[in-house]
C-alpha positions as CSV (number, residue, x, y, z in Angstrom):
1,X,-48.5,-73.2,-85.9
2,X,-44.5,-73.8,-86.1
3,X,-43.2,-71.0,-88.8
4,X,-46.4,-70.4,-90.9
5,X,-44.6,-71.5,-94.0
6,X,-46.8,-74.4,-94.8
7,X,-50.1,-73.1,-94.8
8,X,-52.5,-70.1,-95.9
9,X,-54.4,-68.1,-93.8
10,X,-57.7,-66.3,-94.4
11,X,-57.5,-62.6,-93.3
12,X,-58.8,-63.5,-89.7
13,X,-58.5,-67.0,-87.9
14,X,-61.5,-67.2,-85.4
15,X,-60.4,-70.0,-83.5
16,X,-57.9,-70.6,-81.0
17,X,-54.4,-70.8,-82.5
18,X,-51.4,-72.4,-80.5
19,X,-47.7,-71.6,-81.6
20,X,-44.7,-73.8,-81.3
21,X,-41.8,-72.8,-79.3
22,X,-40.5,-75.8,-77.5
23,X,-36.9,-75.6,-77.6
24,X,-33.7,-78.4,-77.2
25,X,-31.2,-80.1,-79.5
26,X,-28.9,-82.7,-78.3
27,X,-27.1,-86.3,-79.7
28,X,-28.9,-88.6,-77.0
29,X,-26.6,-91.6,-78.2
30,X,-24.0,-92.2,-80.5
31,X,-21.4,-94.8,-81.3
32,X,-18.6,-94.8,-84.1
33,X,-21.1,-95.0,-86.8
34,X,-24.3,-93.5,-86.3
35,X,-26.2,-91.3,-83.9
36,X,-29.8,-90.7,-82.5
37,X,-30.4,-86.7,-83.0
38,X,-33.3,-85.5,-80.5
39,X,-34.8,-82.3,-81.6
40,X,-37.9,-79.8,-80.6
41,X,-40.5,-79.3,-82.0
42,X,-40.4,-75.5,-81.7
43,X,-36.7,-76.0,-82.7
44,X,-35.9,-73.9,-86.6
45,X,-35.6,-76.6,-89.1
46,X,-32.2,-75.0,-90.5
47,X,-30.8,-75.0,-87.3
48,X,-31.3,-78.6,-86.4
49,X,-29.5,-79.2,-90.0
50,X,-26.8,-77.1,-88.9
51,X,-26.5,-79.1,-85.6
52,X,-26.5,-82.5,-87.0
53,X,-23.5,-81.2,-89.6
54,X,-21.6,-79.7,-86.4
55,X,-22.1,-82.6,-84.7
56,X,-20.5,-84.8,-88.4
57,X,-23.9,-86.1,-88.8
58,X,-25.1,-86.6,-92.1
59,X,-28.9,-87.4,-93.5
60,X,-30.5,-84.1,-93.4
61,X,-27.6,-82.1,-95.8
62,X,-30.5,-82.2,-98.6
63,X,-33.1,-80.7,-96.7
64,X,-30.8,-77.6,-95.2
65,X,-32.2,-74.3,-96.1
66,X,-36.4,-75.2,-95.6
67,X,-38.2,-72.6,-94.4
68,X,-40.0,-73.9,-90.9
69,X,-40.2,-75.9,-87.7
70,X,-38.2,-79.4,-86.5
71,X,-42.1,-80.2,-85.3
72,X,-43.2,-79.2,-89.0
73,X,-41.1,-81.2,-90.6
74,X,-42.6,-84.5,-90.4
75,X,-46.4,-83.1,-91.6
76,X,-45.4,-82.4,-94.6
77,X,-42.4,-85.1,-95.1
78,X,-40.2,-82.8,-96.2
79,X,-38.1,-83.4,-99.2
80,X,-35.9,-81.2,-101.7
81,X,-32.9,-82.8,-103.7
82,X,-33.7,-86.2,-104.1
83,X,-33.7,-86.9,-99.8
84,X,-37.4,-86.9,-97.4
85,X,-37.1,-86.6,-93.6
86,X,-38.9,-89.9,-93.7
87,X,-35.4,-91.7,-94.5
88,X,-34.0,-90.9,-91.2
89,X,-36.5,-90.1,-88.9
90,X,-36.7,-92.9,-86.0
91,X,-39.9,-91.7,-84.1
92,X,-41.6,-89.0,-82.9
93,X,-42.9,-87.3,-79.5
94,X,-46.8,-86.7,-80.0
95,X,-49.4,-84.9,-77.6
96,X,-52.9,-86.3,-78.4
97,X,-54.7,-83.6,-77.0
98,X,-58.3,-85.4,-76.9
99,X,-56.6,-88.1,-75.1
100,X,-54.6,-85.6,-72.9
101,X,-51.8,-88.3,-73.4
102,X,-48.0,-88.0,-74.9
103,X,-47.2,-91.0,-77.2
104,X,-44.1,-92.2,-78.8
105,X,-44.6,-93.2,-82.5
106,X,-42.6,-94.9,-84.5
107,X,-41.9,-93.9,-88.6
108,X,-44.3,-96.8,-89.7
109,X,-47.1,-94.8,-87.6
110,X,-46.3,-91.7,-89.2
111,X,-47.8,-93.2,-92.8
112,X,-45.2,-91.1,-95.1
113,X,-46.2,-90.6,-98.6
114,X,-44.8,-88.1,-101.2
115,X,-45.0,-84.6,-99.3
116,X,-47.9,-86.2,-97.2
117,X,-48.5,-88.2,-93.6
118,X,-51.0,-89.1,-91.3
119,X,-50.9,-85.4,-89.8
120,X,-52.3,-84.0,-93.0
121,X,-55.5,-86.8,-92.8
122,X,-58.5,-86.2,-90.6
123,X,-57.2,-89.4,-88.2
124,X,-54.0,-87.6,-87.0
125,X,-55.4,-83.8,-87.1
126,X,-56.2,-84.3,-83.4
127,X,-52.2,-84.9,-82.4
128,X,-48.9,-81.9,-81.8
129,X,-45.7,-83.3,-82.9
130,X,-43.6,-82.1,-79.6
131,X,-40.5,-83.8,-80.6
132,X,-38.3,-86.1,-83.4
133,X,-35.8,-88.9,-83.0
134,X,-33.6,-88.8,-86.3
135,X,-31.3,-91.7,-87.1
136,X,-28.1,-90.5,-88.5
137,X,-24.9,-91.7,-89.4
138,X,-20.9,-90.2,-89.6
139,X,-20.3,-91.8,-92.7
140,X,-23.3,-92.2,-95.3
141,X,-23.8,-92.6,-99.2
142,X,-24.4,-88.8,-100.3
143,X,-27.5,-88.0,-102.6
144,X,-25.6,-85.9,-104.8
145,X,-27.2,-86.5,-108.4
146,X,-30.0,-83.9,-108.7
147,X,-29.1,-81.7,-111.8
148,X,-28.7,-78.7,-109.5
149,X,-26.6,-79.9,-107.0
150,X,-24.5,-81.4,-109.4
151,X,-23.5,-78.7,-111.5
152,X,-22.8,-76.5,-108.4
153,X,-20.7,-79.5,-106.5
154,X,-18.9,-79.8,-110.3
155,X,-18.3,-75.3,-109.9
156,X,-16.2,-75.8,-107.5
157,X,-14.5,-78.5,-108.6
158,X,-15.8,-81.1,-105.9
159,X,-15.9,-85.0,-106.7
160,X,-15.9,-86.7,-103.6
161,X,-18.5,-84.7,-101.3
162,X,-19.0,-84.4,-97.7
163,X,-22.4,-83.3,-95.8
164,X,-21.4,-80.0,-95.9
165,X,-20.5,-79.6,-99.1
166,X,-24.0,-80.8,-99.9
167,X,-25.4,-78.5,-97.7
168,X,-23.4,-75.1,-98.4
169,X,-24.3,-76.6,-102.7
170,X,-28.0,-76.2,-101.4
171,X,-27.9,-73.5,-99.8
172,X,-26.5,-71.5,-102.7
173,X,-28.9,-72.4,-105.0
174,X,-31.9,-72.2,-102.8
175,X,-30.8,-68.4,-102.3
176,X,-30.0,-67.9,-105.9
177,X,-33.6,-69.5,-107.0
178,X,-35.5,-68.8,-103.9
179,X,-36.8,-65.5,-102.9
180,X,-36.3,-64.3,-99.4
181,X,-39.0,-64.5,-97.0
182,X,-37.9,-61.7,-95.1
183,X,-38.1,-59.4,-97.9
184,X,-40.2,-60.8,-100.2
185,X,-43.5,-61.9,-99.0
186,X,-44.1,-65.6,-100.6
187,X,-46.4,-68.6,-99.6
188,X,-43.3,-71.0,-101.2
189,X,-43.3,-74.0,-103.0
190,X,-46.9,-74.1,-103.7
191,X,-47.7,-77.4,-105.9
192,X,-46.3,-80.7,-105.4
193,X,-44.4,-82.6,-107.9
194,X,-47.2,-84.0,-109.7
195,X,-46.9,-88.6,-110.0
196,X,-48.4,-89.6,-113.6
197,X,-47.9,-93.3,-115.1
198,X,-45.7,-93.8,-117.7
199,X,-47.5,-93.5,-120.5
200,X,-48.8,-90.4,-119.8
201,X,-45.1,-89.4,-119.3
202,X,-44.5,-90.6,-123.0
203,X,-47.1,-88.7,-124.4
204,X,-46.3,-85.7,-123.1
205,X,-43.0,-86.4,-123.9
206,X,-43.6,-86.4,-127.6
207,X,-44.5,-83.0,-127.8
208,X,-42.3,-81.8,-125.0
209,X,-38.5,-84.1,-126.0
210,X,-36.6,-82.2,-122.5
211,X,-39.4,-83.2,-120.1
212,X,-37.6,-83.9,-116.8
213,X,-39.0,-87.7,-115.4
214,X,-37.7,-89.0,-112.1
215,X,-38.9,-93.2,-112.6
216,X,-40.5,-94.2,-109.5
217,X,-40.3,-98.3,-107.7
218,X,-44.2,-98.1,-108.6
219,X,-43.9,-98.0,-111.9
220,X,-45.0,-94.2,-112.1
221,X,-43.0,-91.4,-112.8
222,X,-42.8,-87.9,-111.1
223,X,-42.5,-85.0,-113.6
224,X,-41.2,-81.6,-112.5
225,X,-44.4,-79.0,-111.8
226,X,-42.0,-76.1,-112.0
227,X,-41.2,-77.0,-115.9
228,X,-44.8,-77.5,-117.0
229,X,-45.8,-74.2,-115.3
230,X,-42.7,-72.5,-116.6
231,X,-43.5,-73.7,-120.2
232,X,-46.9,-72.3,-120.3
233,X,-45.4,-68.7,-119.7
234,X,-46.3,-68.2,-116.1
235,X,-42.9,-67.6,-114.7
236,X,-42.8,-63.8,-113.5
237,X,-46.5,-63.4,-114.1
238,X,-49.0,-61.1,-111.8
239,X,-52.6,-62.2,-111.7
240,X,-54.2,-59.4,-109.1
241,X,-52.0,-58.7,-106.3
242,X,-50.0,-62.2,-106.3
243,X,-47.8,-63.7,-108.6
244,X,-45.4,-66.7,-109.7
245,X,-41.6,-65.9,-108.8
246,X,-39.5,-64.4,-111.3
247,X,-36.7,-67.0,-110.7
248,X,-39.1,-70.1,-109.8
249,X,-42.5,-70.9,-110.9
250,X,-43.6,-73.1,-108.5
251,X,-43.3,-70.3,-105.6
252,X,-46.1,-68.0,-105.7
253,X,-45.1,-64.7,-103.9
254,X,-47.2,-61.7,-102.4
255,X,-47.0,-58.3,-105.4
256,X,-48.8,-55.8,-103.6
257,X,-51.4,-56.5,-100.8
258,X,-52.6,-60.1,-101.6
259,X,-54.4,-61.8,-99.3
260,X,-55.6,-66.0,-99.3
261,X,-58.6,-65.1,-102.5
262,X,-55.6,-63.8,-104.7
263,X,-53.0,-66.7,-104.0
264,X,-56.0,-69.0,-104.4
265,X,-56.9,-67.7,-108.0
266,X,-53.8,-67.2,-109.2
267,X,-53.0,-71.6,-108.0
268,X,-56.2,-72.2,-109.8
269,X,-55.3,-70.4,-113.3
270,X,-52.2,-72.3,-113.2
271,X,-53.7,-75.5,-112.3
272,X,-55.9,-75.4,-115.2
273,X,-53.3,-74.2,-117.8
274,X,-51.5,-77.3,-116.7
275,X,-54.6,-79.5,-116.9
276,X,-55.2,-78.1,-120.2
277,X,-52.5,-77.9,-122.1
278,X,-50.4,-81.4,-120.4
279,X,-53.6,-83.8,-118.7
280,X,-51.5,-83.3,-115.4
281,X,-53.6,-82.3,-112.8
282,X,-51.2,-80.2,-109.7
283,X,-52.1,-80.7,-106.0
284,X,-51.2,-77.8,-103.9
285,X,-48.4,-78.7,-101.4
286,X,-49.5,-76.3,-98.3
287,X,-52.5,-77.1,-95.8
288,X,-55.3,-74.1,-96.6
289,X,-57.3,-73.3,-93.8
């Protein structure tokens, strides 16, 4: 367990349960142009963000602000903004605890897909991520064209921007969208965003003329879960003692008690509101134990 921010937890876990808190952050090697960031696993994913921009890295600017562990990270591939942590991550440190061996494996080994990787398959359940390798560079083509971070770059009046400025855009709108986990109890992004082909895309487009589409190399196209849940009212809705944030409908947060049953129920109503009404069916982004 890193954070606890990607998974959900019956009321009582009756098996052993080890937590990550290996700790270190360094450059290992650098030239003019690029760098090799190490970071532990036990390391908080912000922080290694905020390292790499100390350090005038850039690569991870997208991804600043994600709840969670460096060790974490690669699980899930995490992505917001148009970047994953598959684009820059080199290798990684890994303990197979059957084997009682420590590994290096390199990205192709990690088999990245969309929020997915070989960690989240029954063949890599038996491996702990201890440490990453992320290739970074000094000087790098921003990813700086999502809606969001676009109209708070254009705000303040930025055209040309730097890893920071992506990261501080981020960073404002994940705390004006996002609830606080420190104060507000929340389980986070809770569906993924759901890949259709593209005629599905048109049809639903005919009834629906803002649909957001991001076109994928396949062929398919990835919609926005957030807008299809948000259009069938569910935005600020309780069902029990859970409910869908008032500011983002893909973050299901904690009203008044709930435990894994109510988050559960209230993911499956919405699953099959979006089935019915769209053809779409949403996969839910955290592990559920």
């Amino acid at each position: 367990l890193g954070a606890g921010s990607n998974v959900v937890l019956p009321a009582r876990v009756d098996r052993p349960v080890l937590l990550m808190q290996i700790r270190g952050l360094a450059v290992a090697a650098k030239d003019q142009h690029s760098a090799r960031l190490e970071a532990a696993a036990g390391e908080r994913w912000h922080d290694v963000v905020r390292f790499a921009l100390g350090q005038g890295l850039g690569g991870l600017e997208n991804l600043a602000l994600i709840p969670g562990t460096a060790g974490a990270a690669p699980v899930q591939n995490i992505g917001a903004y148009g970047v994953e942590i598959a684009s820059c991550l080199e290798s990684l440190q890994v303990f197979d605890w059957q084997a009682g061996r420590i590994e290096v494996w390199p990205r192709e080994a990690c088999a990245f897909g969309y929020r997915d990787s070989v960690f989240k398959r029954p063949e890599g359940r038996g491996r702990i991520i201890l440490g990453l390798s992320l290739a970074l560079k000094h000087a790098r083509t921003m990813v700086a064209d999502y809606p969001d971070i676009a109209l708070e770059l254009n705000r303040f009046g930025i055209s040309s921007p730097q890893p920071i400025d992506i990261a501080e855009a981020v960073i404002r709108v994940r705390r004006r969208k996002l609830p606080d986990p420190r104060r507000v109890g929340n389980v986070g992004s809770f569906f993924k965003n759901p890949l259709i082909t593209a005629e599905q895309a048109d049809r639903i487009a005919s009834s629906m003329p803002d649909l957001v589409r991001y076109q994928q190399a396949d062929g398919r196209v990835k919609l926005a879960a957030a807008q299809l849940i948000d259009r069938g009212g569910w935005r600020g809705r309780v069902r029990g003692s859970a409910a869908v944030w008032k500011r983002q409908a893909l973050v299901l947060v904690n009203g008044s008690g709930a435990g894994r049953a109510d988050v559960l129920d209230l993911a499956a109503a919405i699953q099959a509101d979006v089935a019915a009404r769209y053809g779409v069916t949403l996969e839910l982004e955290p592990q559920v134990l």
